[in-house]
N, C-alpha and C positions, 0 to 999 in steps of 0.2 A: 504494500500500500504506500504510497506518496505522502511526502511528509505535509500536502497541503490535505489530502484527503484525513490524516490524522488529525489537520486542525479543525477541522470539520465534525471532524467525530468527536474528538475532546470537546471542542466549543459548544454542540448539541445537547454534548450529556451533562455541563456543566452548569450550563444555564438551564436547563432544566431540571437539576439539582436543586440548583439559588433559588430558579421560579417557588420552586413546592415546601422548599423550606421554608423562607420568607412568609410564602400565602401563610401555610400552616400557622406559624407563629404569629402574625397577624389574626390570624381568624380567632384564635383560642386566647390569645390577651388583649386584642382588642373588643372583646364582649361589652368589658366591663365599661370601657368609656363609651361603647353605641349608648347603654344602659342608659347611665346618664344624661348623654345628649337628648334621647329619643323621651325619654320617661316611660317606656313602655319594653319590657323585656320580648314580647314578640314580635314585635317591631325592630328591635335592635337585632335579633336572630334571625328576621328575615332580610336584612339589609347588610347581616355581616356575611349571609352565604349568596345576596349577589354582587356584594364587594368581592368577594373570593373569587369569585366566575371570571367576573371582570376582570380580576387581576390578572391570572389564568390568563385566560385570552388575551386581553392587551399583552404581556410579557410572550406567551409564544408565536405572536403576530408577529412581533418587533424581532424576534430572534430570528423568525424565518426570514424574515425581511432585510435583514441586517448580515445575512449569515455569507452571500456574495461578495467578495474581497477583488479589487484590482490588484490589491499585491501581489508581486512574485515570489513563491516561497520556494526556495531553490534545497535548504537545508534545515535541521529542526530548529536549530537558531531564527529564521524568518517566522517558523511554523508557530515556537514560543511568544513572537515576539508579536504576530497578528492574533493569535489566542490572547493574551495580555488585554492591547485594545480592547479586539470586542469585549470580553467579560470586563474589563471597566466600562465600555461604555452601557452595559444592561445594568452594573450594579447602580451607576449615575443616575439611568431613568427608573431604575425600582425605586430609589431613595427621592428622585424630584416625585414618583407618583406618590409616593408615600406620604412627602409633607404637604402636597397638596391634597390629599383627603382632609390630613388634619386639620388643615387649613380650612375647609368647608367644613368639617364636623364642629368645629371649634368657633365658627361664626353662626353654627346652627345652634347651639349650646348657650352662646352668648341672646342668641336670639328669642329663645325659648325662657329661659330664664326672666328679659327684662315682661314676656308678656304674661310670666306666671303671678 
């Protein structure tokens, strides 16, 4: 196998890794702040498992999308070196989507509150 096709398979299985671990942890400790935001505990469980989806899906869009390289990777040195990139650039948009939730949960919380 080619040391571009290795970075294709590392890159695949890596980020799909990040993806499900990430969600995970997100889905099971972010409950507790829906909770609060929402006031309403099934409401917070139905909007933490289509956050999860969402996630899901936007992150292996992006990856599949992402996952065609102009670069030349002639040795595993280039192969390392464009693996590097991409998975910095997925972990960059996991963590921008990340605080932009909060960002929304956190102005719906604020907003909830002054109408309680």
């Amino acid at each position: 196998m080619s040391p571009l096709a290795w970075t294709y398979a590392a890159y695949l299985a890596v980020s799909a890794l990040i993806t499900v671990l990430v969600g995970r942890t997100l889905f099971t400790h972010g409950r507790p702040f829906l909770v609060d935001c929402l006031g309403n505990e099934r409401a917070a469980d139905a909007v933490n498992q289509m956050l999860l989806v969402g996630f899901y899906l936007t992150n292996i869009a992006f990856v599949t999308l992402t996952l065609r390289s102009g670069m030349r990777v002639i040795g595993w040195f280039d192969g390392s070196e464009l693996l590097s990139h991409k998975i910095g650039i997925v972990l960059t948009t996991l963590g921008g989507m990340h605080f932009g939730n909060l960002l929304v949960l956190s102005i719906a919380r604020k907003y909830k509150r002054r109408t309680a």
